[in-house]
C-alpha positions as CSV (number, residue, x, y, z in Angstrom):
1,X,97.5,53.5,122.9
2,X,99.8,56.1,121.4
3,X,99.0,54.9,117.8
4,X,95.2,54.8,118.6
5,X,95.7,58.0,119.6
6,X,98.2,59.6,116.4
7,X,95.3,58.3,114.0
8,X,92.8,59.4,115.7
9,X,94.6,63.3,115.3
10,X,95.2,62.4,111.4
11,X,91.7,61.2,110.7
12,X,90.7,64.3,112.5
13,X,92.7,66.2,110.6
14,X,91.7,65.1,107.4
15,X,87.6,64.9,107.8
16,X,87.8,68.9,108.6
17,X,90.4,69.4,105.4
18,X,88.0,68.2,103.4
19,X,85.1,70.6,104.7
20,X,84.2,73.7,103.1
21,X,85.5,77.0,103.9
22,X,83.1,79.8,105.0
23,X,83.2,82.9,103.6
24,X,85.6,83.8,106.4
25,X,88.0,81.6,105.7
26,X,88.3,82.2,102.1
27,X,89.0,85.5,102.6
28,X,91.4,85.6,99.6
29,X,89.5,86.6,96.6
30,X,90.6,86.2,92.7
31,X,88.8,87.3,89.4
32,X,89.8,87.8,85.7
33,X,90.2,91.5,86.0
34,X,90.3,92.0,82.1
35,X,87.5,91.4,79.5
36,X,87.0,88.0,77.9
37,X,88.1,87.3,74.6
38,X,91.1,87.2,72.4
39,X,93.6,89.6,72.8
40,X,97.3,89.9,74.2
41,X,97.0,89.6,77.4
42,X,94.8,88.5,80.2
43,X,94.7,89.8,83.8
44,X,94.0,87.4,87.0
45,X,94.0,89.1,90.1
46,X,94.3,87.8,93.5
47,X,93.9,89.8,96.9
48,X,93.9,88.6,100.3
49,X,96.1,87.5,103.2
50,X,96.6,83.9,101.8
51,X,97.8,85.9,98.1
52,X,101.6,85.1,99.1
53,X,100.8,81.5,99.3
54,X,98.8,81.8,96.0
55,X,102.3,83.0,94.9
56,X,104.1,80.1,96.2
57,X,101.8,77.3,95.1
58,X,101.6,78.4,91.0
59,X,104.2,81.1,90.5
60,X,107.4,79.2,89.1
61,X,110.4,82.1,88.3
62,X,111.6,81.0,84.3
63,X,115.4,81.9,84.9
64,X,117.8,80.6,87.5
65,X,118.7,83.9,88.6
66,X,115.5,84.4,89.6
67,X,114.8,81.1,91.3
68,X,113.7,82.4,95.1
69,X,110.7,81.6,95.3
70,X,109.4,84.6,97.6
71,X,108.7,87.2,95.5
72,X,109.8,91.7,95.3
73,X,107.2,93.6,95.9
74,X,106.6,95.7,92.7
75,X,108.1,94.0,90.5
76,X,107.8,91.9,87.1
77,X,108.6,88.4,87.4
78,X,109.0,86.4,84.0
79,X,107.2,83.2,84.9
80,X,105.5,79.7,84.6
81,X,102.3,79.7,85.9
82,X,101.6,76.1,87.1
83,X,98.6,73.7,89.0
84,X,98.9,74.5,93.1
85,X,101.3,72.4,94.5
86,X,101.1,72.1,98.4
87,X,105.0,71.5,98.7
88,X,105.5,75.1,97.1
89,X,108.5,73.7,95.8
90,X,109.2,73.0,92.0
91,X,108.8,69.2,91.1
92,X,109.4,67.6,87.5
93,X,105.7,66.4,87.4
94,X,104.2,70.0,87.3
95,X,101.7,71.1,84.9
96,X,102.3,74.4,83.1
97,X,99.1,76.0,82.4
98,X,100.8,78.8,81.1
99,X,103.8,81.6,80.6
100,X,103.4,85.2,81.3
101,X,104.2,87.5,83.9
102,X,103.6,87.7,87.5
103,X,103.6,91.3,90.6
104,X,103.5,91.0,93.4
105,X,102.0,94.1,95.6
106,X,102.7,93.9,99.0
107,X,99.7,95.7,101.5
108,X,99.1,98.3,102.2
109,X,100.7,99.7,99.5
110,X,98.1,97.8,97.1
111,X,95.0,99.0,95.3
112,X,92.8,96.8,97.8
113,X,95.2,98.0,100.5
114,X,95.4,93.9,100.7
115,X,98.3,91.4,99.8
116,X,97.5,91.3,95.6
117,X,99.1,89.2,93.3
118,X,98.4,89.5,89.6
119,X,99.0,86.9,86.7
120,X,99.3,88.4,83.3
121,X,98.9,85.7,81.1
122,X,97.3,84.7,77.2
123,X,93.9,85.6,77.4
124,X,92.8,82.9,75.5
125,X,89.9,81.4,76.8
126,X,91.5,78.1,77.5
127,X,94.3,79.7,79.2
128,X,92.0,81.9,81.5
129,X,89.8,79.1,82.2
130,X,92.5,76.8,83.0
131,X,94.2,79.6,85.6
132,X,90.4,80.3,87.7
133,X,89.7,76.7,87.7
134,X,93.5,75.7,89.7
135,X,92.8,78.8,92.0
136,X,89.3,77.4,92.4
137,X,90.7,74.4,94.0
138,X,92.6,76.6,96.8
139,X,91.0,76.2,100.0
140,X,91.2,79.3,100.9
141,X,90.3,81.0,97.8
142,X,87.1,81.8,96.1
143,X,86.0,83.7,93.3
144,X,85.3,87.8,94.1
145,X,82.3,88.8,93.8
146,X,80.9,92.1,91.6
147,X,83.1,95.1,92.7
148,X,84.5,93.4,95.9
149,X,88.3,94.6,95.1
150,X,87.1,98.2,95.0
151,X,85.1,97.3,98.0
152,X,88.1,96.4,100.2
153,X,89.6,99.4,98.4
154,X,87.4,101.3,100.4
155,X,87.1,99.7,103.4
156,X,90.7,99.8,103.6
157,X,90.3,103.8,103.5
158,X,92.0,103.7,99.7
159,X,88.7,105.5,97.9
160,X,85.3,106.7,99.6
161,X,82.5,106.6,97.9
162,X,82.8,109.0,95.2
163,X,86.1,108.0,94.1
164,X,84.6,104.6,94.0
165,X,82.0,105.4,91.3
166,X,84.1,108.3,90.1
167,X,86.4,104.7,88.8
168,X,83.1,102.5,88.0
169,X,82.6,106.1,85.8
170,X,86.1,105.9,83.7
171,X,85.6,102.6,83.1
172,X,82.0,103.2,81.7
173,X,83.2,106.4,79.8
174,X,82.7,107.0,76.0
175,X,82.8,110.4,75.2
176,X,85.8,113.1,76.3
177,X,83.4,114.8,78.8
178,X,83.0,111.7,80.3
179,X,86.4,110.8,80.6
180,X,87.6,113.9,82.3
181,X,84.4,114.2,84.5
182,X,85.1,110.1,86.0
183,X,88.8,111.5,86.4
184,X,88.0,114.6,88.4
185,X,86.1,112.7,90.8
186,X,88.4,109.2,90.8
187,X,91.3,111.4,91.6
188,X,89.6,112.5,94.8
189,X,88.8,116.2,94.0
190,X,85.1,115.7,95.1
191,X,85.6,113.6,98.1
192,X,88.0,116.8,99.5
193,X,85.3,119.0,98.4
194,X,82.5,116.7,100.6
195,X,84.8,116.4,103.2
196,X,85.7,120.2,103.6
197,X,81.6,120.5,103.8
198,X,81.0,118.5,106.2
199,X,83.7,119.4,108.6
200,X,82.6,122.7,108.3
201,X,79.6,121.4,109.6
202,X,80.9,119.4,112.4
203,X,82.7,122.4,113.6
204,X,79.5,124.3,114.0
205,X,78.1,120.9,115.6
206,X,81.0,121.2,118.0
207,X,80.4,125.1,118.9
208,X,76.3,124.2,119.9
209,X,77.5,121.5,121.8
210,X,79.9,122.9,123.7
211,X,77.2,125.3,124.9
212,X,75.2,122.5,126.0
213,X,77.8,120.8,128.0
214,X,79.2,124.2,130.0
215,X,76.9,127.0,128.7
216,X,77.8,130.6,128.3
217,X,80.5,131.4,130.8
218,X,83.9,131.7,132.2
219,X,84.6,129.0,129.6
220,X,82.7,129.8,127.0
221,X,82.8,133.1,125.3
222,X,79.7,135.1,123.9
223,X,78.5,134.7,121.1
224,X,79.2,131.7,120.5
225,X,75.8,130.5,118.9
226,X,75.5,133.4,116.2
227,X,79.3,132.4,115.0
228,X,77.9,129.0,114.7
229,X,74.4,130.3,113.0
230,X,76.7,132.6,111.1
231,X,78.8,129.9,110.0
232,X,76.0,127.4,108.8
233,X,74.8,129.8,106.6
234,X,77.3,130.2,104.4
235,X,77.5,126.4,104.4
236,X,73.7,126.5,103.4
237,X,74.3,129.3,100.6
238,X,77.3,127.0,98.8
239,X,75.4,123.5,99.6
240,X,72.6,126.0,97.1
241,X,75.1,126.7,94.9
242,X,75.9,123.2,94.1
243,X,72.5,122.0,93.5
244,X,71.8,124.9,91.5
245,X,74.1,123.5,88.6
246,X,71.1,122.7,86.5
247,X,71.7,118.7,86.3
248,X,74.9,119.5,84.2
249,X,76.9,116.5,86.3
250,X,74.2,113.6,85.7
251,X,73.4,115.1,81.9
252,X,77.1,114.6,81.2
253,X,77.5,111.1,82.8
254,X,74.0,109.5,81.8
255,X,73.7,111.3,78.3
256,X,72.0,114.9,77.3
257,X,69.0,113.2,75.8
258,X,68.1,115.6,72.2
259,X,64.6,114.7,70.4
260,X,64.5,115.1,66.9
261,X,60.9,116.7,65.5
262,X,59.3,118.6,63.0
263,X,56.7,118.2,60.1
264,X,56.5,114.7,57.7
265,X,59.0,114.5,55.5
266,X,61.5,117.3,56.3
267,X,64.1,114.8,56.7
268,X,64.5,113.8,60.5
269,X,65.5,110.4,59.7
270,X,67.4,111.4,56.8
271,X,69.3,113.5,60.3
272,X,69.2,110.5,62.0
273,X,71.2,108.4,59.5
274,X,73.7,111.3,58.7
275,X,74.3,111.7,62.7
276,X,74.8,107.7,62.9
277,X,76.5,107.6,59.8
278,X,74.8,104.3,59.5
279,X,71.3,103.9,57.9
280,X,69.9,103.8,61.2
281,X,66.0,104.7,60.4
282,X,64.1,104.0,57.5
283,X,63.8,106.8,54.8
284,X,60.8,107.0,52.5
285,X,58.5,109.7,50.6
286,X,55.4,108.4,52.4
287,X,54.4,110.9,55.0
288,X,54.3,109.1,58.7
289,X,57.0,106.3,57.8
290,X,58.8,107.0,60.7
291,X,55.6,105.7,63.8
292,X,57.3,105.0,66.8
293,X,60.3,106.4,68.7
294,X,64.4,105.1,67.9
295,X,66.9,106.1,69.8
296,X,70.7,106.2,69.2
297,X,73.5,106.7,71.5
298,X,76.2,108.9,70.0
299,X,79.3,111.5,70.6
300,X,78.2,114.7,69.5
301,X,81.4,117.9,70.4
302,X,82.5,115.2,73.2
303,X,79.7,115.0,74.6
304,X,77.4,111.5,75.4
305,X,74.0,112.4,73.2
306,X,71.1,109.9,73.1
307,X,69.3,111.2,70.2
308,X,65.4,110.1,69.5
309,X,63.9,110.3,66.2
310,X,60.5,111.1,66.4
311,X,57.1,111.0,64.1
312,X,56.1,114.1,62.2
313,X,53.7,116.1,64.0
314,X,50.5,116.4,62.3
315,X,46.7,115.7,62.5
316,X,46.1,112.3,61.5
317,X,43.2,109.7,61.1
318,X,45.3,107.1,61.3
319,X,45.3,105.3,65.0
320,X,48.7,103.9,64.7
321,X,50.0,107.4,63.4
322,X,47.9,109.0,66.5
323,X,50.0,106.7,69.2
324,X,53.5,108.0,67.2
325,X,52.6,111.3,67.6
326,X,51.6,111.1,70.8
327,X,54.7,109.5,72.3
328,X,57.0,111.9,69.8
329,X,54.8,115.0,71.9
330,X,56.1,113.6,74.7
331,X,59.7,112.9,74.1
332,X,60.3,116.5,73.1
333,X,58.7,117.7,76.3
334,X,60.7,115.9,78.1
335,X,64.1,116.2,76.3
336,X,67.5,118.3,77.2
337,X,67.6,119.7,74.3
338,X,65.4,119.7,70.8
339,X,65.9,120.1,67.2
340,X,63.5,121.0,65.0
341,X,63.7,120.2,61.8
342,X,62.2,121.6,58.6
343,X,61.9,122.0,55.0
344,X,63.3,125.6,53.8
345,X,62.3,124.7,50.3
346,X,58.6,125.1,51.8
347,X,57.5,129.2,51.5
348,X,55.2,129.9,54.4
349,X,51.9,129.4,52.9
350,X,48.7,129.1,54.2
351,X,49.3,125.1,54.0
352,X,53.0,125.1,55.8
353,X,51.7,127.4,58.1
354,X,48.9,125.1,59.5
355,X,52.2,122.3,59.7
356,X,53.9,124.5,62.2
357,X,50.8,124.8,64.5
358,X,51.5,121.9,66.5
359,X,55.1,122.6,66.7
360,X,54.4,126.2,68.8
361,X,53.9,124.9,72.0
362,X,57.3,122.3,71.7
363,X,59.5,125.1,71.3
364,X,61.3,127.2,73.7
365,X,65.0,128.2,75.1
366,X,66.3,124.6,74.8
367,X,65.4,124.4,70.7
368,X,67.6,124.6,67.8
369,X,66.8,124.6,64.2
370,X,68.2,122.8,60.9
371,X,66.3,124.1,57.9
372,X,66.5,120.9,55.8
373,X,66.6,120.6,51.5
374,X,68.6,123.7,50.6
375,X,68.9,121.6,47.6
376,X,65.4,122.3,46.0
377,X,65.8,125.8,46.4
378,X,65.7,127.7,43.2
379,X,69.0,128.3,42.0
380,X,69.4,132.3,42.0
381,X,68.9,132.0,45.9
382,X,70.7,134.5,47.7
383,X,71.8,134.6,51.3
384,X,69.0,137.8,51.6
385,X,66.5,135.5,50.4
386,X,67.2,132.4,52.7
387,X,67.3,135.0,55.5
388,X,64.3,136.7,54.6
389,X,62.4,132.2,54.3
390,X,63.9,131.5,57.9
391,X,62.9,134.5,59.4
392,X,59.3,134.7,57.9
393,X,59.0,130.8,59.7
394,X,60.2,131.7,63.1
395,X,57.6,134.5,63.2
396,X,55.0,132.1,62.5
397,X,57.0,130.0,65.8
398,X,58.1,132.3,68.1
399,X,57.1,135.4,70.2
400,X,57.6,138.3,67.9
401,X,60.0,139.7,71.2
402,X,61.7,136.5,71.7
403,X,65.4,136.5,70.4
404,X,66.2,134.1,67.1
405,X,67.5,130.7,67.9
406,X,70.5,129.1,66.9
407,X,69.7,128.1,63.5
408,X,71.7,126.3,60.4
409,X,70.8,125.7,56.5
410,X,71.8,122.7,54.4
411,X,70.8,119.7,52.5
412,X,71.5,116.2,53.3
413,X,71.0,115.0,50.4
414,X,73.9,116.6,49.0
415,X,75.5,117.3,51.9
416,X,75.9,121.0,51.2
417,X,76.1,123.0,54.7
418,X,76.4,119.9,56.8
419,X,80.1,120.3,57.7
420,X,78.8,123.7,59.3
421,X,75.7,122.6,60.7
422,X,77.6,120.0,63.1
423,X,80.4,121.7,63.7
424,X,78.2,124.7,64.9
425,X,75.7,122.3,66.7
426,X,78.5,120.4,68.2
427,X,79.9,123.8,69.7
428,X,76.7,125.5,70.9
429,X,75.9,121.7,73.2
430,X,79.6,122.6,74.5
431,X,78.4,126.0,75.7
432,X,74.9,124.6,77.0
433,X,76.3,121.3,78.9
434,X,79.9,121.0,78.9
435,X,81.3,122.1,82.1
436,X,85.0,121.3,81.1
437,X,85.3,123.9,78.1
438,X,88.2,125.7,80.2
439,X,89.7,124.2,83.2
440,X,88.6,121.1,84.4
441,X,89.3,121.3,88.7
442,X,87.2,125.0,88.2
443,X,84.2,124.1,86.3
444,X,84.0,120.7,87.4
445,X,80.6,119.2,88.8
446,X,80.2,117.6,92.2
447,X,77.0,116.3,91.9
448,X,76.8,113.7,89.0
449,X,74.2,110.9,90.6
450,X,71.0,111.7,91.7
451,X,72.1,110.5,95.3
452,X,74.4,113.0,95.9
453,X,71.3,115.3,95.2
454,X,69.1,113.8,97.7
455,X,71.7,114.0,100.2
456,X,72.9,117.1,99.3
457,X,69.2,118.1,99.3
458,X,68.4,117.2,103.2
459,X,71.6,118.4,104.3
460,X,70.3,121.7,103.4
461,X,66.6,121.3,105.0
462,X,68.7,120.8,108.0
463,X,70.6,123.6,108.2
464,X,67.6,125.0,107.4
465,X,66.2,123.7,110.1
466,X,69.1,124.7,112.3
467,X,68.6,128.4,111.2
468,X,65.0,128.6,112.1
469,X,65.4,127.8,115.6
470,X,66.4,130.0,118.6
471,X,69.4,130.0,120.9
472,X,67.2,128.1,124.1
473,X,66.2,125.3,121.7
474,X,70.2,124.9,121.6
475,X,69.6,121.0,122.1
476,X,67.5,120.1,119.0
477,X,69.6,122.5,117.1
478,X,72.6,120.1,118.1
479,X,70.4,117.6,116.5
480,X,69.7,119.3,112.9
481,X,73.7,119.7,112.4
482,X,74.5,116.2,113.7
483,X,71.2,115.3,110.6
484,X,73.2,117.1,107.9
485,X,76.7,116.5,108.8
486,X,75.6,112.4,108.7
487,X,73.5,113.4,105.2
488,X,76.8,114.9,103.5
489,X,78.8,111.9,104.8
490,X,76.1,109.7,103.4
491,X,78.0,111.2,99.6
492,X,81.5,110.3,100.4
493,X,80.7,106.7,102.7
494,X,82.0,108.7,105.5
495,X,79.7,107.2,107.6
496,X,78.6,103.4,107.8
497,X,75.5,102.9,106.0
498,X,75.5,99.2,104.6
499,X,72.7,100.0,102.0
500,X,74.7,102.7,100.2
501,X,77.6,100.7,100.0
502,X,75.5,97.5,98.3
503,X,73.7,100.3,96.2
504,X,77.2,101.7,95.1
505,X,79.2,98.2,94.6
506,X,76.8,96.0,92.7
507,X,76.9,97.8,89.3
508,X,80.7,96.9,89.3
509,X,81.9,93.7,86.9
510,X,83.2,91.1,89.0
511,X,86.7,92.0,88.7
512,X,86.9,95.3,89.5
């Protein structure tokens, strides 16, 4: 009866080790938490409570010294990574997949906050391959999913919310703005900023309540509701200030978009190329080559430019033409910032003059100007006379009160004046939509997504709301400060809103 029963136990035992794992159970996570491809070294990273036995089962110390099998926190352990062995002891049958390093980070005191182990191996393809595919046959393991480490990172109360994309930001960063815009906010100088705003809001939340729980009285002192009133207006005037930063936090981190126009044949494309130094567009005589938009993404003074090349701007016959010059209208109107390009070797005649017409109403505050083909200039030019050719075409542009634009000469064809031309350009952007020219914790944004706007936005048509009403209707002013303390928490993922966090964490690569 006793053996009936012993096998019945170990057949048990064995039809529920071969079911799978939910979710909850494989709560250990790993991912390759370096690109793919050939280079020196490869990262696979494991997190979860199970990592220590991850450790155990493929983590083989190369020197005897070393031959504990547990492993120090912190520290780099030469090593032969091998195929998970249940025993967790060495065995002469084991198969090496590899040779590298391996840490050990014990939790808390972990990125995730988690137990994390990380293999540093050859990132060759068969070597990282080899390495997912043995963890893949750990019960309790299963592959991360897009940004889940970071996740737990803030779950575990490591990063909120804008430290979290302040990180996806540095990763994503290409030009110098970028980089010390995504460190600002990954280093938690924005979340301190949120979070001193919204407790300045709580506290006024905390005053009106009090007065509805015990009123003005023996326990209460007077006043108490203009202090608060007092109090949320100045939070109001600063939540102004901050969206009042005209877009300089998104321009910097999605691009300052700058649209190319002018004229045929003034040499936009010829711009486009030089800026790309790559022939990027197609360069031709023929007036209208250039139908349809192209953009290029490029680092202009540090800063992330997506530059559009447009159609010259003129009357035209031609339908396809028409539909070019329709959609090049429509990229100026709705760029950060123009150039306008054209042709200095043109005198303002009756003829260039009726070119400029349709440029009047595309230029304003935000346009710059290149005078192109300083070249076919006639060779006893003089700075009085260029002067006297530039100034003659921005009164047939601009308002005869309006001041004169930023404005540069040269010639890409030869190349003469180009060396000034960006290095000026590249300078006046800086002053226009750089906020990091001096120092970076003083001028830095704290709005740079458009949700922080929105949330920013209702905060303040809350406390708007608060400041409108009177002292008796103490109980739905309660309500408006609870409404915008819970909107500025939205920012930071003080507050547990599942659709921000999915919104937030799903742009992330899968090992991150």
């Amino acid at each position: 009866m006793s053996f009936i029963r012993s096998s019945s136990i170990a057949t048990s035992r064995t039809f529920f080790s071969t079911l799978t794992r939910s979710d909850a159970q494989q709560s250990t996570i790993y991912a390759l938490s370096t690109p793919p491809g050939k280079a020196g070294v490869a990262v696979v990273r494991v997190s979860g409570k199970e990592a220590i036995s991850v450790w155990k089962q493929m983590v083989r110390p190369t020197y005897s010294h070393s031959a504990h099998l547990l492993p120090r926190s912190w520290r780099m352990e030469h090593c032969r990574i091998v195929k998970p062995s249940l025993q967790c002891q060495p065995t002469v049958s084991e198969s090496v997949l590899d040779e590298g390093l391996a840490v050990y980070f014990k939790g808390p005191r972990s990125f995730t906050t988690e137990d994390v182990v990380e293999l540093h191996v050859h990132s060759g393809r068969a070597v990282v391959a080899s390495i997912l595919s043995a963890l893949s046959t750990i019960p309790f393991c299963r592959p991360a999913e897009p940004g889940e480490f970071t996740r737990r990172a803030f779950l575990g109360g490591r990063l909120d919310l804008t430290q979290v994309e302040g990180l996806k930001d540095l990763i994503d960063a290409e030009t110098e703005s970028q980089r010390k815009m995504a460190v600002h906010a990954a280093g938690g100088a924005m979340r301190a900023t949120y979070e001193e705003l919204r407790n300045g809001i709580i506290r006024c939340l905390a005053s009106v309540e009090a007065l509805i729980d015990f009123g003005e009285g023996e326990d209460i002192e007077d006043g108490v509701y203009e202090q608060a009133t007092t109090q949320a207006r100045g939070l109001l005037d600063t939540i102004r200030t901050y969206l009042s930063d005209g877009r300089r936090g998104e321009l910097i981190r999605s691009g300052v978009r700058l649209a190319i126009f002018g004229p045929p044949n003034v040499g936009k494309s010829s711009l486009l190329n030089f800026l790309a130094q790559r022939e990027a567009a197609i360069v031709t005589p023929i007036p209208g080559t250039t139908r349809d938009l192209l953009e290029l993404s490029l680092d202009i003074g540090g800063l992330p430019i997506i530059v559009t090349d447009t159609a010259g701007l003129r009357k035209t016959h031609d339908v396809v033409e028409q539909i070019g010059v329709k959609r090049a209208t429509n990229a100026v109107q709705e760029a950060d910032a123009k150039l306008c390009v054209l042709s200095i070797s043109h005198l303002p005649n009756d003829k260039f003059k009726q070119q400029l017409r349709p440029l009047k109403s595309l230029i304003n505050s935000d346009t710059f100007f290149l005078f192109n083909k300083a070249d076919l200039l006639p060779s006893e030019r003089t700075l009085e006379n260029i002067t006297n050719i530039t100034n003659t075409i921005f009164d047939n542009l601009l308002p005869q009160s309006s001041q004169r634009p930023h404005a540069w000469v040269a010639s890409l064809k030869t190349g003469e004046g180009t060396r000034e031309f960006i290095a000026g350009f590249g300078q006046v952007l800086q002053e226009k939509f750089d906020v990091f020219d001096t120092d970076v914790s003083a001028h830095a944004p704290l709005i740079t997504r458009e949700r922080h706007r929105v949330h920013l936005e209702a905060a303040s048509q809350y406390l708007e709301a608060f400041l409108a009403l009177p002292p008796e209707d103490v109980v739905f002013a309660a309500e408006e400060l609870r409404y915008a303390a819970r909107a500025v928490g939205k920012v930071s993922g003080a507050i547990d809103v599942e659709e921000v966090l999915d919104s937030v964490f799903s742009s992330f690569c899968i090992g991150k």
